[in-house]
C-alpha positions in Angstrom: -79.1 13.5 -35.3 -80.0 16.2 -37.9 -80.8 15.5 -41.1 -80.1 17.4 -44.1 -81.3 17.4 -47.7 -80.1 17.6 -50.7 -81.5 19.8 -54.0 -83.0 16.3 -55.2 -84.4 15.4 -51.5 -81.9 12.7 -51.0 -81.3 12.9 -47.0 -77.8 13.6 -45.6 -77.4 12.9 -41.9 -75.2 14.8 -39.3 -74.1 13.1 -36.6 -74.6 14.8 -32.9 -72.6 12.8 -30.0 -74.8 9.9 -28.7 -76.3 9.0 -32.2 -76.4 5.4 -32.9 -74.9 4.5 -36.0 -73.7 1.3 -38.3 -70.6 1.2 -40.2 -71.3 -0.2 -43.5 -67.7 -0.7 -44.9 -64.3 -1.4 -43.0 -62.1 1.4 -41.6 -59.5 2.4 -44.1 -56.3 2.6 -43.8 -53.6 -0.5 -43.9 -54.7 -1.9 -40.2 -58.7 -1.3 -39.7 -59.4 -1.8 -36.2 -63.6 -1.4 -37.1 -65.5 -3.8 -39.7 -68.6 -3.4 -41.3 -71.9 -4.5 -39.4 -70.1 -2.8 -36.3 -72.1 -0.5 -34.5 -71.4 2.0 -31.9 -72.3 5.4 -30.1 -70.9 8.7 -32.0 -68.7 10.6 -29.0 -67.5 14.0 -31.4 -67.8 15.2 -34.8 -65.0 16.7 -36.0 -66.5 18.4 -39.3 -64.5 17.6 -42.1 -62.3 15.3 -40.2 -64.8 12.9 -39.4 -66.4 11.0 -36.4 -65.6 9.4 -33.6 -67.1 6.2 -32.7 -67.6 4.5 -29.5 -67.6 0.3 -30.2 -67.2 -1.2 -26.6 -70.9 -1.4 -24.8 -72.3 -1.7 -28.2 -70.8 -4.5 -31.0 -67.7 -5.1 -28.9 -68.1 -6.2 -25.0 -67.8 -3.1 -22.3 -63.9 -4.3 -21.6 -62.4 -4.4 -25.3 -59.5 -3.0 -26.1 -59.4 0.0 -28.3 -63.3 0.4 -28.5 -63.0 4.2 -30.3 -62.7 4.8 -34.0 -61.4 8.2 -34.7 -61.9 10.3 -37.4 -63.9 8.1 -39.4 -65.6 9.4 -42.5 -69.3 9.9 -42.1 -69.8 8.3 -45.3 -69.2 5.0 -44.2 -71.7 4.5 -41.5 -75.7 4.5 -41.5 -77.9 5.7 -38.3 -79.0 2.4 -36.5 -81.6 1.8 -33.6 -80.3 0.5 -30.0 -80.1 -3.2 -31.3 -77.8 -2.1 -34.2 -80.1 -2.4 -37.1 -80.0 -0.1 -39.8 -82.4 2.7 -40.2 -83.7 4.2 -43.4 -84.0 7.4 -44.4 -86.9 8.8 -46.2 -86.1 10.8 -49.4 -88.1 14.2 -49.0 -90.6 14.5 -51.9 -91.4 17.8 -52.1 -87.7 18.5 -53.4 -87.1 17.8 -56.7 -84.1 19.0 -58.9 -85.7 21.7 -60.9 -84.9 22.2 -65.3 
């Protein structure tokens, strides 16, 4: 994973296939098939399309059906360790937004 920062030093991610990451709200959409606290294994990023996510091995056992999330916005996860927990980002201090 790369991280990013913005003019105020708030940290962006970018997901890179075989990051860990958390979702923090439910997949939109009418039918969500992934739920917040799920966690899983980025397999692509697609840019502006989104991420996709692999569930099964991770929150979901190895045989579920439909384990991968598609072209889920990167704004609704958070990076996570190996056990699923969240990890926090540090703001960088030594950007501030300039008057």
């Amino acid at each position: 994973m790369r991280i990013t920062y913005r003019r105020d030093g708030t940290p962006v991610p970018v997901y890179e296939p075989g990051d860990l990451v958390r979702l923090q709200a439910d997949e939109p959409g009418p039918n969500p098939m992934a739920f917040a606290g799920e966690w899983g294994s980025v397999l692509r990023n697609r840019g502006v399309d989104g991420i996709d996510i692999r569930l099964a091995g991770y929150s979901r056992p190895r045989t579920s059906v439909l384990p991968d999330i598609t072209c889920l916005p990167p704004r609704l996860v958070l990076p996570c360790d190996r056990h699923g927990l969240a990890l926090g980002l540090q703001r960088d201090l030594r950007r501030t937004a300039r008057a």
